[in-house]
C-alpha positions as CSV (number, residue, x, y, z in Angstrom):
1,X,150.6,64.4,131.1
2,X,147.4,64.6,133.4
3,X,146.5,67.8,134.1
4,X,145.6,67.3,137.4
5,X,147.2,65.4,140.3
6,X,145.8,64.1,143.3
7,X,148.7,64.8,145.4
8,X,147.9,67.2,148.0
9,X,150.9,69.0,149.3
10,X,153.4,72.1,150.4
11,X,155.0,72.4,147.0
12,X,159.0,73.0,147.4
13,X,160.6,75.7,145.6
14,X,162.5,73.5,143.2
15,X,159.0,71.3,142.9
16,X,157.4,74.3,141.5
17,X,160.3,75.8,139.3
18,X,160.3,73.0,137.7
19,X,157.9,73.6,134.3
20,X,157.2,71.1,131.7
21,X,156.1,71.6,128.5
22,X,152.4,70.2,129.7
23,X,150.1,71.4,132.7
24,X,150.8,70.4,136.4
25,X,148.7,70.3,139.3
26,X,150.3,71.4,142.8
27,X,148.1,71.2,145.6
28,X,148.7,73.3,148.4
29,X,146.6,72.8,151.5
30,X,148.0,71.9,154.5
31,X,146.8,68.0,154.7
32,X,144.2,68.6,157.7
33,X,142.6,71.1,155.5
34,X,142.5,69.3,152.7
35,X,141.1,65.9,154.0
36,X,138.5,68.6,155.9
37,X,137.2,70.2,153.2
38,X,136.6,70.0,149.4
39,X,139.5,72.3,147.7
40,X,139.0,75.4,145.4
41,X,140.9,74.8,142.4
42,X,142.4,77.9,141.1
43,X,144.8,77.6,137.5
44,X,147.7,79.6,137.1
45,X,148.2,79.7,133.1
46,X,151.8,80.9,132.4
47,X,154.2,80.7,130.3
48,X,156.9,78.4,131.3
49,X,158.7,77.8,128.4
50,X,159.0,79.4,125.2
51,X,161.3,82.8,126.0
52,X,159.2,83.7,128.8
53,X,160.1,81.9,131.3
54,X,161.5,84.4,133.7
55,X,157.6,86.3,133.9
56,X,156.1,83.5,134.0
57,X,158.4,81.8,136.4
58,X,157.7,85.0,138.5
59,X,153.9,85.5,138.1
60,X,153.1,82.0,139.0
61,X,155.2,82.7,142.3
62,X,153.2,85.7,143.0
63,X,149.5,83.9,142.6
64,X,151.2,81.1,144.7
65,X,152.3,82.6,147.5
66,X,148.9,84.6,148.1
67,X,147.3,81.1,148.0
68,X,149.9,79.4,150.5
69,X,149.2,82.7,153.1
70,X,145.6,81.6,152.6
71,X,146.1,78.4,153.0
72,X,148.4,79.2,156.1
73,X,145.8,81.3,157.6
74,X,142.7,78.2,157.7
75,X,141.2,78.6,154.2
76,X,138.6,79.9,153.4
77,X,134.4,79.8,153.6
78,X,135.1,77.2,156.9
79,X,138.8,75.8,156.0
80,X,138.4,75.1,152.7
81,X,142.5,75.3,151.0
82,X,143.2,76.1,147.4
83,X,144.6,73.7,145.2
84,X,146.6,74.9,142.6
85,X,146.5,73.9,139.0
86,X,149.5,75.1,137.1
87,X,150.1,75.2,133.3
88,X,152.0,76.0,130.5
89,X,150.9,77.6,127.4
90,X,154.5,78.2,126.0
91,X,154.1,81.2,125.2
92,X,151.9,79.9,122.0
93,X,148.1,81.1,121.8
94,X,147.4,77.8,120.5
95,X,148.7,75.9,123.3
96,X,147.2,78.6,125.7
97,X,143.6,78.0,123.9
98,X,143.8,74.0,125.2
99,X,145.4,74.7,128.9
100,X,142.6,77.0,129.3
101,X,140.0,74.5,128.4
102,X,141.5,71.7,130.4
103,X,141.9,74.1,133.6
104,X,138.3,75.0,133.1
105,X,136.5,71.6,131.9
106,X,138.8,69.0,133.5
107,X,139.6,70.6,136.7
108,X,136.4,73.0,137.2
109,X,139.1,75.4,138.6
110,X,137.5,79.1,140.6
111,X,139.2,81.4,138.6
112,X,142.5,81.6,136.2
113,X,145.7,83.6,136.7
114,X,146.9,84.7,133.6
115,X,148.5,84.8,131.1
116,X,151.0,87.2,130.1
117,X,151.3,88.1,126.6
118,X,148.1,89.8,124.6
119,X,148.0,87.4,122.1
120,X,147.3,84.3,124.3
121,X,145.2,86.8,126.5
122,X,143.1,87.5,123.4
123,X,143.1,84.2,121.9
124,X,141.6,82.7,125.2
125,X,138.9,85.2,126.1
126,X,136.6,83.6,124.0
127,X,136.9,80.2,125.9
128,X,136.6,82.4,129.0
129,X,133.3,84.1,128.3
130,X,131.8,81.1,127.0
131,X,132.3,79.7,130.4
132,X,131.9,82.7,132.1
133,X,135.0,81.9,134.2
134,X,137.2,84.4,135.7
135,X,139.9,85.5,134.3
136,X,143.1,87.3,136.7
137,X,145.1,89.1,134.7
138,X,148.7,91.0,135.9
139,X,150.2,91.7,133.3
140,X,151.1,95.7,131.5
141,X,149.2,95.7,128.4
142,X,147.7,97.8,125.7
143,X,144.3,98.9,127.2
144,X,141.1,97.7,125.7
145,X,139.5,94.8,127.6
146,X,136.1,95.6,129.1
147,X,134.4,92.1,130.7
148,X,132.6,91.2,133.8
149,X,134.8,88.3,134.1
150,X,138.2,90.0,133.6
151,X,140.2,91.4,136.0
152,X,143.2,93.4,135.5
153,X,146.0,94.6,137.6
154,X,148.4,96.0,134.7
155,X,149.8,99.1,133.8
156,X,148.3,101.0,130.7
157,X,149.7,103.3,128.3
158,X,148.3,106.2,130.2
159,X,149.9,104.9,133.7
160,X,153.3,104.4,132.5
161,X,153.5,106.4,128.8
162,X,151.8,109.8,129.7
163,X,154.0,110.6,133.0
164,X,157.2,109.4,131.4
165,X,157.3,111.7,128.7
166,X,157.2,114.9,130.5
167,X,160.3,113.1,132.6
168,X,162.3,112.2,129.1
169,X,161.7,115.1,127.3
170,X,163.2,117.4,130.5
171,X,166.1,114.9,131.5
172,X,166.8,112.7,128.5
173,X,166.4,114.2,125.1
174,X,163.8,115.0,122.8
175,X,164.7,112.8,119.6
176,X,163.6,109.1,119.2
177,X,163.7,105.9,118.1
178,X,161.0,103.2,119.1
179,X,161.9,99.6,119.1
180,X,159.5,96.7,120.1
181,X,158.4,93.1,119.8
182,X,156.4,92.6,116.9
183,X,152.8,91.9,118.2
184,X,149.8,94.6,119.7
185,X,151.7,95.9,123.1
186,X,154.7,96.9,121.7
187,X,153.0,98.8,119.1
188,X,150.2,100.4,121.1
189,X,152.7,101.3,123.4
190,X,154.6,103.1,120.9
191,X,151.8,104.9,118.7
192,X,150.8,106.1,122.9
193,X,154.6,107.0,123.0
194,X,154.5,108.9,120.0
195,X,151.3,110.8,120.5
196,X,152.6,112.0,123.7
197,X,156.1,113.0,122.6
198,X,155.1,114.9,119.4
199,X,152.3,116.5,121.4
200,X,154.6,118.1,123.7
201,X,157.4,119.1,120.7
202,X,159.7,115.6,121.1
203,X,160.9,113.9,117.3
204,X,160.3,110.3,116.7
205,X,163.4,109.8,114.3
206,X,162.5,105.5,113.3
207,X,160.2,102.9,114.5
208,X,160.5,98.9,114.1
209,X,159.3,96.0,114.9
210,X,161.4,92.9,115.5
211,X,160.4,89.3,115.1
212,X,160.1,86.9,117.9
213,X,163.5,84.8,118.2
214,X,165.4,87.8,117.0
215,X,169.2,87.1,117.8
216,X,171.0,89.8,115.8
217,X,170.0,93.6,116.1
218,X,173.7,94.5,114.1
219,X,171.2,96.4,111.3
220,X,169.1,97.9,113.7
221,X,172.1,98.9,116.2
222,X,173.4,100.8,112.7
223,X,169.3,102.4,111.8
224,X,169.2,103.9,115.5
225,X,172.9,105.2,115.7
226,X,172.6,107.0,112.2
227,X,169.1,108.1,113.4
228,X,170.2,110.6,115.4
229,X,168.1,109.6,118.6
230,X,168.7,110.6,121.4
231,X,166.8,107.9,122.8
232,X,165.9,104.6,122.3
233,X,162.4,103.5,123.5
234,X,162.6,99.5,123.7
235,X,158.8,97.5,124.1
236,X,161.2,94.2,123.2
237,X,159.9,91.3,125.5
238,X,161.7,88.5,127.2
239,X,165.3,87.0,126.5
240,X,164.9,89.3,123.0
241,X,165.2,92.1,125.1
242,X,168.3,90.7,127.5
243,X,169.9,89.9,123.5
244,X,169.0,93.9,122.3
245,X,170.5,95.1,125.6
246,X,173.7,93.6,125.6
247,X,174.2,94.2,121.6
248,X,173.3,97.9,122.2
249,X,175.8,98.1,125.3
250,X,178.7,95.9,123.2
251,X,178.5,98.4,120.0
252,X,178.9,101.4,122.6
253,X,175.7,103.2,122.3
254,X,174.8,103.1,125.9
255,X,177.4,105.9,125.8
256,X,175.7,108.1,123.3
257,X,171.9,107.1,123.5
258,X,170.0,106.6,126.4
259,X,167.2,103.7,126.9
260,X,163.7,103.7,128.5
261,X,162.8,100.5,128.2
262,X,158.9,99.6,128.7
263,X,158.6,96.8,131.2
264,X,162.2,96.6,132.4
265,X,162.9,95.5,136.1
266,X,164.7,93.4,138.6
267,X,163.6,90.2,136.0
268,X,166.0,91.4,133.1
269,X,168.7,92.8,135.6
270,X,169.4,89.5,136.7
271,X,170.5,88.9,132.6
272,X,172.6,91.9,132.6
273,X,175.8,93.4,134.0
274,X,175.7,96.1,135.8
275,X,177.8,98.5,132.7
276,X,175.1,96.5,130.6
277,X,172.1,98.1,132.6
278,X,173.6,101.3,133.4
279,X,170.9,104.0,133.0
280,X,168.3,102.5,131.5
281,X,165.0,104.1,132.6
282,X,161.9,102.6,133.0
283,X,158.3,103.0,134.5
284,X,157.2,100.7,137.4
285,X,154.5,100.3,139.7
286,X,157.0,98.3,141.8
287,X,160.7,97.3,142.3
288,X,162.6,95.7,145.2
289,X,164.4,98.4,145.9
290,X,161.9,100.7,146.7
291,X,162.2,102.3,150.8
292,X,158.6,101.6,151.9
293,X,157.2,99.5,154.4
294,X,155.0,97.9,153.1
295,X,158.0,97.1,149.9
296,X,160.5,95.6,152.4
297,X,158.0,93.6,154.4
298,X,156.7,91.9,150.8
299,X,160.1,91.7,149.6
300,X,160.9,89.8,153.5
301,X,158.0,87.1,153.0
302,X,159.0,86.5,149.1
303,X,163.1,85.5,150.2
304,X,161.5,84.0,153.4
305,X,159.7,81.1,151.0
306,X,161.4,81.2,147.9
307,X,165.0,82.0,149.8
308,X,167.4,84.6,150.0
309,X,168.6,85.4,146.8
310,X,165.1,85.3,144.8
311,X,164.3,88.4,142.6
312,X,161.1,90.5,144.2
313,X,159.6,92.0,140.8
314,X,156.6,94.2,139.8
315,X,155.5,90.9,138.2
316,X,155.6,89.0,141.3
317,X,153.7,91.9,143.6
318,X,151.1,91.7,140.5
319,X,150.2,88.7,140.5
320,X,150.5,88.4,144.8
321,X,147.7,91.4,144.0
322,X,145.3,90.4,141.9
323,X,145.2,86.8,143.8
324,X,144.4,88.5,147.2
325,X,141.6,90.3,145.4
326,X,140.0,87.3,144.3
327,X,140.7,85.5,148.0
328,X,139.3,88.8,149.2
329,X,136.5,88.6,146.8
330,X,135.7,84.9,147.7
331,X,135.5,86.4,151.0
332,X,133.0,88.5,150.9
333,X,131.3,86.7,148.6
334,X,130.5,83.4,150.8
335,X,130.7,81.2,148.2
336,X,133.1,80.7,144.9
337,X,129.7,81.4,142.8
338,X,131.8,83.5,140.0
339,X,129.1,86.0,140.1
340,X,129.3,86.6,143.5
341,X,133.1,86.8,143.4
342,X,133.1,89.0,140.5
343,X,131.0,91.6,142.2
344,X,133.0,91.7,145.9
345,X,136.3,91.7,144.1
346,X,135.3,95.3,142.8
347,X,135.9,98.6,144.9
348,X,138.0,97.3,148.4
349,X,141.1,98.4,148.7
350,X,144.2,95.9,149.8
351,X,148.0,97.2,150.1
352,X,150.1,96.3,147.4
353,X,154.1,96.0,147.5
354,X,153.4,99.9,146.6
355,X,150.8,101.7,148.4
356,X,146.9,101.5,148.3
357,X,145.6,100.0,145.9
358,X,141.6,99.2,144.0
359,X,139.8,97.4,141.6
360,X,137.5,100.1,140.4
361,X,134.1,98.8,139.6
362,X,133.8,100.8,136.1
363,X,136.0,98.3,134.6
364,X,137.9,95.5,136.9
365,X,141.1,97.9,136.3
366,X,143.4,99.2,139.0
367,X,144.3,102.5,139.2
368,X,148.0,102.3,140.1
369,X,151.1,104.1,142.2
370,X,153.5,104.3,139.4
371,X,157.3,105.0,140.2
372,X,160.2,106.2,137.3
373,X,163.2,104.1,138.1
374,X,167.0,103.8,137.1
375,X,169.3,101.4,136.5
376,X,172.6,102.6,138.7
377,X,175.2,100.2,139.9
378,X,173.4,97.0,139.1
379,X,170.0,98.2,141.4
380,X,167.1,100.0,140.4
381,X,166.6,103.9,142.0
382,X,163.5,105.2,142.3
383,X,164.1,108.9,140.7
384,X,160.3,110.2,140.9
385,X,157.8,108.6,142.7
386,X,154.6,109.5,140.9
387,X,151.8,108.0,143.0
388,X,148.2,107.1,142.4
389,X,148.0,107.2,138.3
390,X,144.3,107.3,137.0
391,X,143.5,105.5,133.5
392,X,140.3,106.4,131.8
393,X,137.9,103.5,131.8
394,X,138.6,100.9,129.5
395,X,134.4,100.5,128.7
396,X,134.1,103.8,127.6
């Protein structure tokens, strides 16, 4: 299938829900904008199938719908729309490696939003320096990326790991047992986890690693319950975690054992029931749930396009972020000379779904407003609002 498709149009929500295992183009000017000025292409590189869906469903809603207010609002540098070029890597660094290089050779696209897990991050970086495109990417992750191409609005250890132990070791016990997906986040997350915890006199009682695909966690259900924990720390990703959730809540251990789970939100409520969810805790930097303005007027113009009923995640207001800063950046730039861009996206702060919010110029990091949140009743309640988190510099 052609990456790229001449058809220039608003793109209906079922039009762009609708993912394929190959790469779609979705223009997105209005049609007297588009016949009026040459397009910017701009890729959104998600995963769309592969047992991510759900983020990447979500992420590639968030980048949109900055575009489309763009759009809305005349363009940009004298009218000129953004075109979007969607794609699908899967979930599969492979298949991430050739989207890339089509969004980049074929379709000469501005900048790419994306993608979400480390290892297609890490697998195309190479392809993206060699370019010297830009790179947008809204995803939590492990810490370590220091380029003048890459931008990153994503929670570190030290935004969501360092303030939440304090929190577990006061209100939720001080014995543990980490559990993640096996590849770099889940671990880094947990050797964070465990620095913190045993710093500050908690016991890590088991760590493991699951494999992708996992469908039965009976033996690890029986490592963690004769563990002793009195916590279980999950860092499982996608429908693995929905399956670890409702196995853990089926053999009765949400009765006994609490959960923090890293990355949890409104995206893997929708997968649970509310006696499934009850009390997990988790780090954010947003939720939909959250009594702010400038929450409840994002959450407003998300069900206004997408309609009534859609999920408002942190995933969504991160990738709604990061796209404004590069429209911003384009901006002030004058021009979509990457360069250019790269240097005005740096040090201007926009409002996120959650306060203030910058990319510092040190690194092309945000420094974040962090909330601790818990599952009650089926909704997530902000229990400690944390505010402006700094993260050392991720080049040195």
């Amino acid at each position: 299938m052609s990456i790229l498709s001449s058809a220039r149009r608003p793109l209906s929500r079922r039009g762009f829900l609708a993912g394929g295992a190959g790469a779609v183009a979705l223009g997105l000017g209005r049609p007297h904008l588009a016949r009026a000025a040459e397009p910017i292409r701009v890729g959104i590189l998600q995963p769309l199938s592969g047992g991510l869906e759900v983020l990447g469903t979500q992420g590639a809603q968030g980048a949109e719908l900055a575009l489309l207010e763009a759009n809305e609002a005349g363009g940009v540098l004298g009218g000129r729309p953004f075109e979007i070029v969607r794609a699908d890597d899967r979930t599969d660094p492979k298949t991430a490696v050739e989207r890339t290089l089509e969004l980049i050779r074929r379709n000469e696209v501005a900048a790419i939003v994306g993608p979400v897990t480390s290892a297609n991050r890490d697998a195309i970086l190479p392809t993206v320096r060699r370019f010297q495109s830009l790179l947008l990417y809204a995803t939590d992750y492990e810490g370590g990326v220091c380029d003048p191409r890459v931008f990153c609005y994503s929670a570190l250890p030290a935004h969501w790991v360092n303030p939440l132990v304090p929190y577990a070791l006061s209100n939720l016990g001080k014995a543990f047992y980490l559990l993640g997906s096996d590849y770099v986040w889940p671990q880094k997350m947990n050797a964070a986890f465990r620095a913190e915890a045993e710093k500050a006199g908690g016991r890590i009682l088991g760590e493991e690693y699951a494999p992708w695909g996992a469908k039965d966690y009976a033996a690890t259900l029986r490592k963690i319950e004769s563990s002793g924990a009195e916590v279980v720390v999950v860092s499982i990703v996608g429908a693995d975690a929905v399956t670890f959730v409702k196995q853990f809540a089926a053999a009765g251990l949400n009765k006994r054992i609490r959960m923090i789970f890293f990355g949890f939100g409104e995206n893997y409520m929708a997968g649970l029931s509310a006696a499934e969810s009850e009390g997990i805790v988790a780090p954010s930097d947003f939720v939909q749930t959250l009594d702010k303005p400038e929450a409840r007027a994002f959450v407003a113009k998300v069900r206004a396009r997408y309609g009534a009923g859609t999920v408002v995640s942190n995933t969504v207001d991160a990738h709604y972020t990061l796209t404004r800063f590069f429209i911003e950046g384009v901006k002030r730039a004058g021009s979509v000379d990457r360069q250019a861009v790269a240097k005005a996206m740096v040090g201007h702060p926009l409002t996120s779904g959650n306060g203030e919010v910058v990319l510092r110029e040190s690194d092309r990091h945000a420094d974040l407003n962090v909330l601790i949140v818990l599952a009650q009743a089926g909704t997530l309640k902000v229990v400690k609002d944390l505010g402006r988190i700094q993260a050392p510099s991720q080049c040195g």
